[in-house]
N, C-alpha and C positions, 0 to 999 in steps of 0.2 A: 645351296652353298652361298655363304657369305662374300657381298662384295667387298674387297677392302681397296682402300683409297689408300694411291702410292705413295701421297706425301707422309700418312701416316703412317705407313709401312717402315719408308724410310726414316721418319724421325725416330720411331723404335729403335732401328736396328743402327744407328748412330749413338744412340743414348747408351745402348749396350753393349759398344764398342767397334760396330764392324765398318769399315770405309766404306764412303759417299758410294767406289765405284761398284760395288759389290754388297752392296745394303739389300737385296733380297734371293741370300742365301734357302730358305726356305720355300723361293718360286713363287709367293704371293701375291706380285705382280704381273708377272711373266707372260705376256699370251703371243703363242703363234697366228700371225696374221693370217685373215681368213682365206682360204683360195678360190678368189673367184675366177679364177684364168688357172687353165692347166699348167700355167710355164708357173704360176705361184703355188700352186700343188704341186710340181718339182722342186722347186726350192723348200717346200715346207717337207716335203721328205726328207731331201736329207737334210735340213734343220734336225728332223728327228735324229736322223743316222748319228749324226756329228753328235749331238746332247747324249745318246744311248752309248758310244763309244768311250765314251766319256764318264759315264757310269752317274749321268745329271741328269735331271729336269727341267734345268735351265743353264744360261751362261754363268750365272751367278754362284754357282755352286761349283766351277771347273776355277779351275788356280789362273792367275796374271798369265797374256794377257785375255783369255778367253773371256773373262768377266766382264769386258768393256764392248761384249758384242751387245747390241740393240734388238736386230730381226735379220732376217735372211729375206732376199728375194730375186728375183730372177734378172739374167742381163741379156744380154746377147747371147745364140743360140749357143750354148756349150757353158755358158759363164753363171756363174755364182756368184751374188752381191753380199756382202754381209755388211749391214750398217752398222757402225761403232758408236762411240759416246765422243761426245768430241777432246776429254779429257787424253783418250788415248793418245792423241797428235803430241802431247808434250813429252812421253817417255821415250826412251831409244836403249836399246839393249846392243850389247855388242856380240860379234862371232868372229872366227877367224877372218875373216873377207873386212870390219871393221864396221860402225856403227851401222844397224837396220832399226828402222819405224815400226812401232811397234802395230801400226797396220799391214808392214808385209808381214811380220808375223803372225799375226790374226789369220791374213791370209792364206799364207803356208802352211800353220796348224791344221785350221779347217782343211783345206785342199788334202791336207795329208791323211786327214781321218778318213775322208770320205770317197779317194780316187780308184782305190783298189777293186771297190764295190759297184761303181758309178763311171765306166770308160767315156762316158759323155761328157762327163764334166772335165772340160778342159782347162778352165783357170777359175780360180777366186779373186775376187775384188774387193777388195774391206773401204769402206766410204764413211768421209763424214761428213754428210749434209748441215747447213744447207753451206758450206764453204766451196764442197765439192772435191777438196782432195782425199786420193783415190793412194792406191798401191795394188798391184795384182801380183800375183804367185799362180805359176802356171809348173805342169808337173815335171818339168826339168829343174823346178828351183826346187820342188819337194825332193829331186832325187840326189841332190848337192846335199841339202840338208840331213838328209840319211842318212849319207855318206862318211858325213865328219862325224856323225853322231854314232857312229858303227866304228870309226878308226880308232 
């Protein structure tokens, strides 16, 4: 298999119209970090779960703001880290409750793909190094979001 190099992956898929954040539609870049620690083999699981629910290969290929995830990796025992792009800190989407980061979103998305399957995982964390701000979603904020989304 051919290696391809991310800058020219993306300069492609820019010249052909697709956004910075989401320039490898096609997964050409995309790699799951390797687990060398079983707590990074739990998180690369359900990296999978989350991408397969999803009906993707990667983040790049699931709609705003899933596209702006980077990798998965483990946190504190029960906790899922998802690293984002740092682009994501500039958007904010609104819901009844009034402006959310589109990293508790990321957050609560994931969490909500993957809680049903996974009683372990008790929160998601969506990070954007190296700044360091964080936002978590833990599964009482998935079951709010349900909620209004069912009303």
């Amino acid at each position: 298999m051919k290696v391809l190099d991310p800058e020219t992956v993306k300069s492609r898929a820019i010249t052909n119209g697709r956004p910075i954040v989401a320039f490898d539609i096609e997964c050409q870049v995309w790699k799951t970090p390797i687990a060398g620690t079983d707590e990074q083999a739990w998180a690369n699981k359900l990296n999978s779960e989350f991408l397969e629910s999803n009906g993707a290969k990667c983040p790049d290929q699931i709609t705003f703001p899933s596209y702006f995830i980077e990798s998965f990796g483990p946190g504190a025992p029960g906790e899922l880290v998802v690293v984002a792009e740092d682009d994501s800190d500039r958007v904010k989407s609104v819901d009844i409750y009034g402006e959310v980061s589109e990293l508790t979103e990321i957050a609560t998305a994931v969490l909500g793909d993957i809680m049903d399957a996974n009683p372990d995982v008790k929160t998601v964390t969506a990070t954007l190094p190296p700044a360091g701000k964080s936002e978590t979603s833990d599964r009482r904020e998935v079951q709010r979001v349900r909620a209004i989304r069912n009303e």
